[in-house]
N, C-alpha and C positions, 0 to 999 in steps of 0.2 A: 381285419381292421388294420390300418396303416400306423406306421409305428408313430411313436408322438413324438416332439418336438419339443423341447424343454426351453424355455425362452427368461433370463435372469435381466431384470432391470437392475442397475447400480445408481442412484441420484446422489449425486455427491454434492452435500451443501457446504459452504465456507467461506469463510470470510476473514480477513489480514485482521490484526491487532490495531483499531484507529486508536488509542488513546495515547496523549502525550503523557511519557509515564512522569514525568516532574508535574504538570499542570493537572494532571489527571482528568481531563477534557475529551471530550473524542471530537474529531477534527471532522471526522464524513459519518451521514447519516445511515447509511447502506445497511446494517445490521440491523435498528428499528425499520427500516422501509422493507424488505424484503421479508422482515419477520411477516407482516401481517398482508404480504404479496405472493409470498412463497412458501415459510417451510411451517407453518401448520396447514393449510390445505392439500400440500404434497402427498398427506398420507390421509389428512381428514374425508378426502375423496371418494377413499376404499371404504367409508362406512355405508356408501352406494353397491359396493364391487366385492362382496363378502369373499367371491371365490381367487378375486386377483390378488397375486401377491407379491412382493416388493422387499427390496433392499434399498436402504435407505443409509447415507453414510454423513456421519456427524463431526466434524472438526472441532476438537475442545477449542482452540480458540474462535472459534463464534460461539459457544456454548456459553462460553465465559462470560461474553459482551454480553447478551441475551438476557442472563440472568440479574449483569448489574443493573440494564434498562427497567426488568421487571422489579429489581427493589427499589426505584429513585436514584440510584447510585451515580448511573451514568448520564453527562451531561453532552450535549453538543450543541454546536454554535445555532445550526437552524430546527432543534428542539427549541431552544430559549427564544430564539424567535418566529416560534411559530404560535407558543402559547404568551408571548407580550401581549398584551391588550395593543390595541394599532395607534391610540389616539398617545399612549406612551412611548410609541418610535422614534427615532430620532434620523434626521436625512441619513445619514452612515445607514444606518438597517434597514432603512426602508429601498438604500439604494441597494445591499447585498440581497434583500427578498426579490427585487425585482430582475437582480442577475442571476439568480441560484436555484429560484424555487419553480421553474421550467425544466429540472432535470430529470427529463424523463421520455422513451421514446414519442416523441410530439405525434404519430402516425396512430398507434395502438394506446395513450393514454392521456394525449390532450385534445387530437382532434374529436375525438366522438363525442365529448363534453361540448355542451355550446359556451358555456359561460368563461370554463377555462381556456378554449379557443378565441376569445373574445377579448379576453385579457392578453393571451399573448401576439394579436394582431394588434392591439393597444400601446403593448411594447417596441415590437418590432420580433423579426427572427435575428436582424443582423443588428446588432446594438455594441456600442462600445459605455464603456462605465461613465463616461462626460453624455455621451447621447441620453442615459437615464435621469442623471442627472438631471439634465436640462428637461425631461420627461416628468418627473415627478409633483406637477403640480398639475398632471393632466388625471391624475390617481386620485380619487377621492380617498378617503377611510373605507368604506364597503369595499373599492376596490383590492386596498391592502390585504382585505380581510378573508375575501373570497380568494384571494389566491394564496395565501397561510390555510385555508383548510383543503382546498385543491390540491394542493403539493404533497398532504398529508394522503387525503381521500382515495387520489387517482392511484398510489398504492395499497390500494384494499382489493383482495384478492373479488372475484364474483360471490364466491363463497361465501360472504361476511354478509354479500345484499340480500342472501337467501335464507341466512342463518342469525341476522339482528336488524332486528325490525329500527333502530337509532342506524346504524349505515347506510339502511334502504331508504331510509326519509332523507338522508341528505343528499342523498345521490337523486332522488323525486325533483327535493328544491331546489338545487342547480345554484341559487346565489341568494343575497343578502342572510350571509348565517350570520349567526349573532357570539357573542364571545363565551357564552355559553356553550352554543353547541361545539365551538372549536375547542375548550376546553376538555369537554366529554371525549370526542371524539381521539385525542390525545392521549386520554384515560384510556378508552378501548385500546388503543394499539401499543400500550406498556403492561397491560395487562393479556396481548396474547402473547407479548416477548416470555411471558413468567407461563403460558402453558403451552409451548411446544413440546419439550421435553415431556411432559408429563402427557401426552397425545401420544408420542412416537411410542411412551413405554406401555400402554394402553393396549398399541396395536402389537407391539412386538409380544408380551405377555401372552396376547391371543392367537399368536402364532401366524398372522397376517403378514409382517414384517420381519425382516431383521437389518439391524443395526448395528453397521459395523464404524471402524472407528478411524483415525488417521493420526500421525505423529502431532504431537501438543500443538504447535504453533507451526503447523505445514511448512516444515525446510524442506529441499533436495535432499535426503536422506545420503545416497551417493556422493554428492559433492561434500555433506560433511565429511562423511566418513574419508575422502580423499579428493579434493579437485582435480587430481589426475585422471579419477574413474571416468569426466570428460570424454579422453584420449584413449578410450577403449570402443566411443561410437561414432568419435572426430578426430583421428590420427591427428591431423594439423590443424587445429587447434589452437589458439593462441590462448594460452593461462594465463593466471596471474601472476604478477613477478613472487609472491609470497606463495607457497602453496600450502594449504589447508587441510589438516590431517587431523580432524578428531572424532573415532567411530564414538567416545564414549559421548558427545554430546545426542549424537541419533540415539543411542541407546538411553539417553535422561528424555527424547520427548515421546520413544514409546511406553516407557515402563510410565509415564505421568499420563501419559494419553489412555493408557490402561485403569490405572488407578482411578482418573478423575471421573471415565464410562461406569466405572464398579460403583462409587459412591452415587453415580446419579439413575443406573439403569439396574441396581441388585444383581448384577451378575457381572462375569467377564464377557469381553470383545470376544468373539472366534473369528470375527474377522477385519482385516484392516487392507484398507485403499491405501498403499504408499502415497505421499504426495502429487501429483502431477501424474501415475503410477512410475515416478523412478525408483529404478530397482539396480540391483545390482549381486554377486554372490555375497558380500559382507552384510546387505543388509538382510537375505534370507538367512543366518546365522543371527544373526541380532531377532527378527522378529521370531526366530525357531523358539532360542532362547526364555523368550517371552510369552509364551505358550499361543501365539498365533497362531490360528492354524489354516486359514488361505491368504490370500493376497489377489489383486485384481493390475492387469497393465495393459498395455498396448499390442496389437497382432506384429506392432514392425519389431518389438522386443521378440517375439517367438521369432520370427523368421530372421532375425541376425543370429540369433540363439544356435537356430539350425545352421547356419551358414550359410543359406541359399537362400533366393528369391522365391517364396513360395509358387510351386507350378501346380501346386494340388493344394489347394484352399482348404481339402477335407480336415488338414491336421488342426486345423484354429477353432473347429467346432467340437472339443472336449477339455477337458481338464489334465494337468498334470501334474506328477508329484516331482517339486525342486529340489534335489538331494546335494548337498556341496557339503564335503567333508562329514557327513553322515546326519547335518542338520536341516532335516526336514521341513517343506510345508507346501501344504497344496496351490496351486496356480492355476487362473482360469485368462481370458487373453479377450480383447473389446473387441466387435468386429467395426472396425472405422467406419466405415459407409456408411452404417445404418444407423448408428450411432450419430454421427454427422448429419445426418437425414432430419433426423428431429431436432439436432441443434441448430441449424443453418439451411436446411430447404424446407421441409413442411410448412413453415411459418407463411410462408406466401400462397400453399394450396389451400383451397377450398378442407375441411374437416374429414369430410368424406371419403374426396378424391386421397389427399394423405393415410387414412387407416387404412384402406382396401391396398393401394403401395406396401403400405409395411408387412400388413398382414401377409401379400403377396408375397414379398421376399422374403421374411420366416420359412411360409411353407416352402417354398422353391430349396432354399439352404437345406428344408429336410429331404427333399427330392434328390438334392448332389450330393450329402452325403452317401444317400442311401443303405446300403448292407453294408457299408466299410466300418460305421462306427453304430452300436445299436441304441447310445445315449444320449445324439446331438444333443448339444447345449450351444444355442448364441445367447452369447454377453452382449448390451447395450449399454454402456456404461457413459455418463455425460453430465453435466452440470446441472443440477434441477433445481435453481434459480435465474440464471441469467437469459436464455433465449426466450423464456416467455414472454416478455417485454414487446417480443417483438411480433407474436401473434397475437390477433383478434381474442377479445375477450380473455385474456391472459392466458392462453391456451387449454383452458377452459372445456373448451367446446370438442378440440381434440383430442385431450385426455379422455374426455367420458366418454366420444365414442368410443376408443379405442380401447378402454377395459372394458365395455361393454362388449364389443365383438369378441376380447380375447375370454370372456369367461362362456360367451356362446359354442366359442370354438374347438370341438372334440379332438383334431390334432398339435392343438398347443397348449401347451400346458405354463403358465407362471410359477416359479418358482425360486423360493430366497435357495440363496448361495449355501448354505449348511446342509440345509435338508437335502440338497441336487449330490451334495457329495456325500453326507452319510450313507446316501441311498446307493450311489454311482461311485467308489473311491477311483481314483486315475487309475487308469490302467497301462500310462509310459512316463518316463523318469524323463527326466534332463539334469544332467550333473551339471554343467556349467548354464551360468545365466549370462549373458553377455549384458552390460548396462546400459540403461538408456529408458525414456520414459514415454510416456502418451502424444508429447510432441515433437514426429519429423523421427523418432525415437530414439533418439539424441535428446543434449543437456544446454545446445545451443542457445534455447529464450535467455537462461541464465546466468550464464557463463561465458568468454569468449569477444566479446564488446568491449572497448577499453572502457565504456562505464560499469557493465558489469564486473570486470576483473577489478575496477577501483574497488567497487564496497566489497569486492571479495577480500582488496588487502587493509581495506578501513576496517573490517572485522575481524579478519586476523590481529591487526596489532592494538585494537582493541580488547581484545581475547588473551592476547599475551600480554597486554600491561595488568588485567584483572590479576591473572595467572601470579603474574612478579609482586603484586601488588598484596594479593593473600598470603603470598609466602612471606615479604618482609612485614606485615601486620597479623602478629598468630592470634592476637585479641581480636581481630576482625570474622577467623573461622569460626564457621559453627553459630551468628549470631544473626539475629534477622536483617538485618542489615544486609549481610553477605549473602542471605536467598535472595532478597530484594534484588540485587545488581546482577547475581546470574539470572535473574527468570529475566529480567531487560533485557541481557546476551543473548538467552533462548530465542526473545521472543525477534532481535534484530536477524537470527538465524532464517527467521521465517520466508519461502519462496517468495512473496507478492511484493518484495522492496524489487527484486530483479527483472520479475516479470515487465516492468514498465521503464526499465534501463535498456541503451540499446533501441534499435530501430524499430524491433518488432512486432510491438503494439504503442499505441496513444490512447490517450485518454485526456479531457478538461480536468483533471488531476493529475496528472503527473506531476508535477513541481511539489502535490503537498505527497504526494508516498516519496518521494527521494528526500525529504523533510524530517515525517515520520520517521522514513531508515534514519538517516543521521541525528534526531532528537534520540533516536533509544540508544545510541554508542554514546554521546552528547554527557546524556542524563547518568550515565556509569561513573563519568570524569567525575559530575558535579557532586552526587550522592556521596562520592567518597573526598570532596574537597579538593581535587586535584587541576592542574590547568588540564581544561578543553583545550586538543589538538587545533591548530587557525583551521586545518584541513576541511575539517567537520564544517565548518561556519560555510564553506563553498556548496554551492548544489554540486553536486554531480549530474544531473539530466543536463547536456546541453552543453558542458565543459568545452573548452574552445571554443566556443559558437558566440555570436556579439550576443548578449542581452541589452536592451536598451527598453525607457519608457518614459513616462513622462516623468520621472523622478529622477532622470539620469539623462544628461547633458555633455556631449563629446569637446575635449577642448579642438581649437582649431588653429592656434599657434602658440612658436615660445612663447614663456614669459618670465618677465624677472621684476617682482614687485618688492617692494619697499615692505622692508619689516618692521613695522611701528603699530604693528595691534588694532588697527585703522586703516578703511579705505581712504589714501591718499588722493586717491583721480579716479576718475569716473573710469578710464580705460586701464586700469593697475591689473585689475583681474577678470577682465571685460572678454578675453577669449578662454581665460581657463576651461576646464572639465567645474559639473558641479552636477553634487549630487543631494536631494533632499529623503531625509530618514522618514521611517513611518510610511510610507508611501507602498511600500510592494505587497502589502497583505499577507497573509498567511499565520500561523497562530504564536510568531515571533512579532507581528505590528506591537508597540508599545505607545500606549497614549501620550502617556506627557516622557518624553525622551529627554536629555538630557544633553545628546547633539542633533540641534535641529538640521544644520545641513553644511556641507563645507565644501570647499572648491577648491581644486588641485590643477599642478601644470610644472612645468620644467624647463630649465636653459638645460648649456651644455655643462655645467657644471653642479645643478642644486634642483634638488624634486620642495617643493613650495604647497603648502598647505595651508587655508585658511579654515578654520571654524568658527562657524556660529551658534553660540551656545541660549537652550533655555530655561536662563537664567539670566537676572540681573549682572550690570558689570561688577565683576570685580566683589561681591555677594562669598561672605564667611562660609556660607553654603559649599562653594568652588574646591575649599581646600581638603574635603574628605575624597575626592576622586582624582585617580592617574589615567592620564589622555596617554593613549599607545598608538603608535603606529605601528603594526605587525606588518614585517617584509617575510612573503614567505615562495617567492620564488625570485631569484635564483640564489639566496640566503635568508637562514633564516633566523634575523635581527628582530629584535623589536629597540622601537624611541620610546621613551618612556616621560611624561613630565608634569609634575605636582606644584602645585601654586602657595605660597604663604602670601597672603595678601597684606599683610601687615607690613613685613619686608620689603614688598612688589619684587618679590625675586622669586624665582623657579627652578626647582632642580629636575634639570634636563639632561639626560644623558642616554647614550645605547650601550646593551647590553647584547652580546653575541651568543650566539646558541653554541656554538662549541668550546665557549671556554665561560670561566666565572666574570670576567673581566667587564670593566663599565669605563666606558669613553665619558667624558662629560662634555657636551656640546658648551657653545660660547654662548652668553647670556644674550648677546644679538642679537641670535639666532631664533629667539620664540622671543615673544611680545604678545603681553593683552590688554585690550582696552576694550572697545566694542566688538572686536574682533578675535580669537585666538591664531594669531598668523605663527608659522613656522618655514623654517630654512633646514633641509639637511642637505648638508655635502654630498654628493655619489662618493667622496673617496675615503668618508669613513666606511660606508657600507662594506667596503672590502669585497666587489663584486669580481667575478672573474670573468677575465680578459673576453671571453666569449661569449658571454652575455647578449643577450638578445633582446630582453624584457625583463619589467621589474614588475613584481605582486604585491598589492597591499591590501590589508582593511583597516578602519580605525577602529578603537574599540575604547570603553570608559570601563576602570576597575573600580570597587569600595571594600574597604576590609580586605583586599584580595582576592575578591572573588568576581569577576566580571558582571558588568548588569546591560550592556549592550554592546553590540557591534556592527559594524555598516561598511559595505554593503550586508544585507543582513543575507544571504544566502547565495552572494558571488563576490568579486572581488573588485581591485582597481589593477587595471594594466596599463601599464604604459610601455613606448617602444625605448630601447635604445639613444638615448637622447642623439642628433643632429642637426645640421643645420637645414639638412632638405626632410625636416618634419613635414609629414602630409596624414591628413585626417585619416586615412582608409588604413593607417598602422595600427590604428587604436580599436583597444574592443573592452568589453568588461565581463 
């Protein structure tokens, strides 16, 4: 009989932290949608497949989200408008349903739908937000309606049409549902958020599965513990200017990543997916520590390990034990190919033709090893959420062949990752681990991008002002308060803000995760009453790069207008820069704003700013808020100026960042009437000689505590003032 071949699925599900932690909102849907797409079927499959068995890897922070969906807890913007009744919509939502609720691969889960296909040739593929617009009166109500429960629907796994007789009828009717069934159907999918968990623990209890675990809020485990660990896989490398040294925060999201497993699965982890699988020798000392006892990473991490390019593939098909300074744990290594295979090629084979491939190269791998190793073990380890999107029938068709051949088949054998090593313990050590993780096997997605190294130093000195902050406040330790603003720290810790910085990957969200990142540093300042950094208020995706839209208008030459609080002439501010607030979306849009829009421009002596305020003129209202102007490149000034209406006078003056001292501008200077016009000198700014560009945003205080700012997630640039100004200087 030929020897057998031991073959370890790893499914690693996860998902980033959406909630705005001041708003307590979540911003993206992805956690309810995939719940009832992906991670109850993932395992509910095997109630087919009794003999297959599976590893299955849970990240507390999707655990988290999951849970508060299944109590009501958790809200999101296209939750709330999925269950509005439609005839209550309003243009605004009826125009985001028809840009938003198409998010999904249009090939595997709107074409085969006729109805949903029907609607989105209705719309267009190629639409811009004024095209809908101007669309929305081609949309009946039914129409709205059917595609509020499509959006929902076309995320329900096959599984759901097989297994509720309410899914399978709507997926029959195809269209005119009624606000009933979309309400129900709603129901169903907050109610399988609330039983995953209690499925996975079902199967794992029965010894089908096991369940291992990953740090709380999936950091880089290595970059915390040092961003120089980097420059152990990319000699050259470019860091951040601040470098980032704290193993004890890796060590607060395994020991909670541990704890929170205990509370919900009655036992401990024995096993843990590093993040991304970055590893490194300080975090097998950390997770030793912690009674871990395997870990799962990449073949290119063995073979730097080794120091050579593997020529003999045989050593990647078994396990090892990682000894560094005598703190133990066992190590297994992905085989990339095949692993890859089912992320990124099967998806386009026929069912078939894919499982006989895989099946194939299983056995082949046990044919290469042959008599050198008598345990082969290939690891397949990969995301088991995200590529089924992109097969027929949500991959469906080729999971169940393919545990059905693997439990026919006498030379392979499935097995979870515990059971493969109590049986099989390593039989070679590696004392050194060289660092580096599942991509490229290196820390590059990360790290190393001047956007990545910015939130690498936005977190640092967020982490250090917390740090300064608990020590001169000893009333603040030890209080909920102070857990509240670390688990925010924790959770900004988390890989999925970097992942999407840097060139490497896109997505039609990127703008809101570099949001989210900077809302949970944001929300540390506010929670403790302090000023927000101007820093935070920039995106980072895109830094230097023009943003422009219809809400933003480039000036096109000097100007030197007339300061009397009033438009004097039709051409006074007729080429400035203008920009209108509210307008760039995102879960900082505020309704009723308090600067509707102002418009800006410059001679060779004075940066000139009008506002237009919403509010009446000159309105008792006016005198509880301070109008700022924050300069925060190449100094960093703020103007500051408060109205007594009674008086009609204003106290206007700037205050410099490096000393206590307040300039008080001339009363000249700012004027209101219909207008709030302002004048500042360049030469109180105190800029230096070198100077290339000045940075602003505006912003409104009350009590001291900011309530808006604009641009709301970049800035105002201006060049250099000149007299051979040319538009092509300017960018925002």
């Amino acid at each position: 009989m030929a020897k057998k071949t031991y073959l370890a699925f790893l499914w690693h599900q996860h998902q980033p932290i959406y909630k705005d932690p001041l708003s307590n909102t979540y911003e993206l849907p992805w956690v309810r949608l995939h719940a009832t797409k992906d991670y109850y079927d993932m395992v509910a499959i095997l109630d087919d497949y009794p003999k297959v068995k599976l590893n299955i890897n849970l990240v507390p922070s999707l655990l988290i989200q999951l849970d508060e969906y299944a109590k009501g807890i958790a809200k999101d913007k296209f939750l709330e408008l999925s269950l509005k009744p439609v005839l209550e919509l309003n243009e605004e939502e009826k125009i985001f349903i028809l840009m938003n609720f198409f998010m999904a691969n249009w090939e595997t889960m709107v074409y085969p739908y006729n109805r949903y296909h029907q609607l989105l040739d209705k719309r267009g593929k190629q639409t811009s937000q004024e095209d809908i617009k101007r669309m929305l009166n081609y949309f009946k109500p039914e129409d709205i309606r059917d595609l509020q429960v499509w959006f929902n629907l076309s995320w329900f796994d096959p599984y759901w049409r097989k297994h509720d007789e309410f899914i399978d009828s709507l997926y029959i009717k195809g269209r005119d549902f009624t606000e009933e069934e979309k309400q129900k159907l709603i129901e169903k999918q907050l109610k399988i958020c609330g039983m995953i968990v209690e499925k996975h623990k079902e199967l794992q209890d029965r010894g089908q599965i096991e369940v291992s675990v990953t740090p709380f809020y999936h950091p880089i485990m290595p970059l915390l513990c040092d961003t120089n660990n980097a420059l152990d896989a990319t000699p050259n490398i470019v860091l951040p200017k601040k470098r980032f040294s704290h193993p004890e925060d890796a060590v607060w999201h395994v020991q909670n990543a541990i704890k929170y497993y205990e509370e919900l699965f009655g036992r401990k982890p024995k096993g843990m997916w590093p993040s991304e699988g970055s590893v490194c020798n300080e975090v097998i000392k950390i997770v030793s520590d912690n009674g871990i006892r395997w870990l799962a990473t990449d073949e290119a991490v063995l073979a730097a390990s080794f120091n050579k390019v593997f020529e003999n593939r045989k050593y990647l098909f078994r396990p090892y034990n990682i000894n560094i300074d005598g703190k133990q744990v066992n190590m297994i290594f992905r085989d990339h190919g095949l692993s890859d295979s089912i992320g990124f090629v099967y998806s386009k084979w026929n069912p078939d033709d894919a499982v006989k491939d895989f099946i194939s190269k299983i056995k082949n791998i046990g044919n290469y090893v042959g008599d050198e190793y008598d345990h082969t073990l290939v690891s397949v380890i990969l995301d088991g959420e995200n590529c089924w999107e992109y097969y027929q029938n949500d991959g469906r068709d080729f999971l169940s062949k393919l545990y059905a051949a693997l439990e026919q088949d006498e030379d392979i054998e499935t097995v979870t990752i515990s059971d493969y090593l109590e049986k099989f313990p390593p039989e070679n050590t590696l004392n050194n681990l060289k660092a580096g993780s599942w991509i490229n096997g290196n820390f590059g997605i990360w790290i190393g991008h001047n956007e990545d190294n910015t939130a690498w130093n936005y977190l640092g000195q967020t982490r250090d002002f917390l740090t300064e902050y608990t020590k001169q406040h000893p009333e603040f330790s030890g209080s909920d308060l102070e857990k509240k603003v670390w688990q925010i720290l924790y959770a900004a810790e988390g890989s999925d803000w970097n992942w999407w910085y840097g060139d490497d990957h896109s997505s039609g969200n990127d703008l809101m995760f570099d949001l989210l990142f900077r809302q949970h540093l944001m929300a540390i300042y506010s929670l403790l009453n302090q000023k927000i950094p101007d820093y935070l208020y920039k995106a980072i995706k895109g830094q230097g790069k023009a943003v422009t839209g219809n809400n933003f208008v480039m000036p096109t030459s000097l100007i030197t207008p007339i300061i009397d609080g009033e438009i004097s002439n039709y051409f006074e501010w007729k080429k400035s820069g203008y920009y209108i607030v509210g307008h760039s979306g995102g879960s900082m849009h505020q309704v009723a704003t308090i600067i509707k829009s102002f418009n800006y421009g410059f001679d060779l002596d004075n940066i000139y700013l009008a506002l237009k305020l919403n509010m009446e003129e000159k309105t008792k209202e006016l005198e509880i808020f301070n109008f700022n102007i924050n300069f925060m490149e190449p100094v960093r000034n703020k103007i500051s100026a408060r109205f007594d209406i009674n008086s009609n006078l204003a106290e206007f003056y700037i205050s410099y960042e490096n000393s206590r001292e307040k300039f008080y501008l001339s009363s000249e200077d700012i004027k209101l009437k219909t207008l709030m016009e302002i004048r500042i000198p360049l030469k109180i700014l105190k800029l230096p000689e070198s100077y290339n560009s000045i940075e602003f945003t505006v912003s409104v205080d009350k009590d001291n505590m900011e309530v808006e700012r604009w641009p709301y997630q970049s800035s105002v640039i201006i060049p250099k003032p000149a007299k051979n100004f040319n538009l092509m200087s300017w960018s925002v």
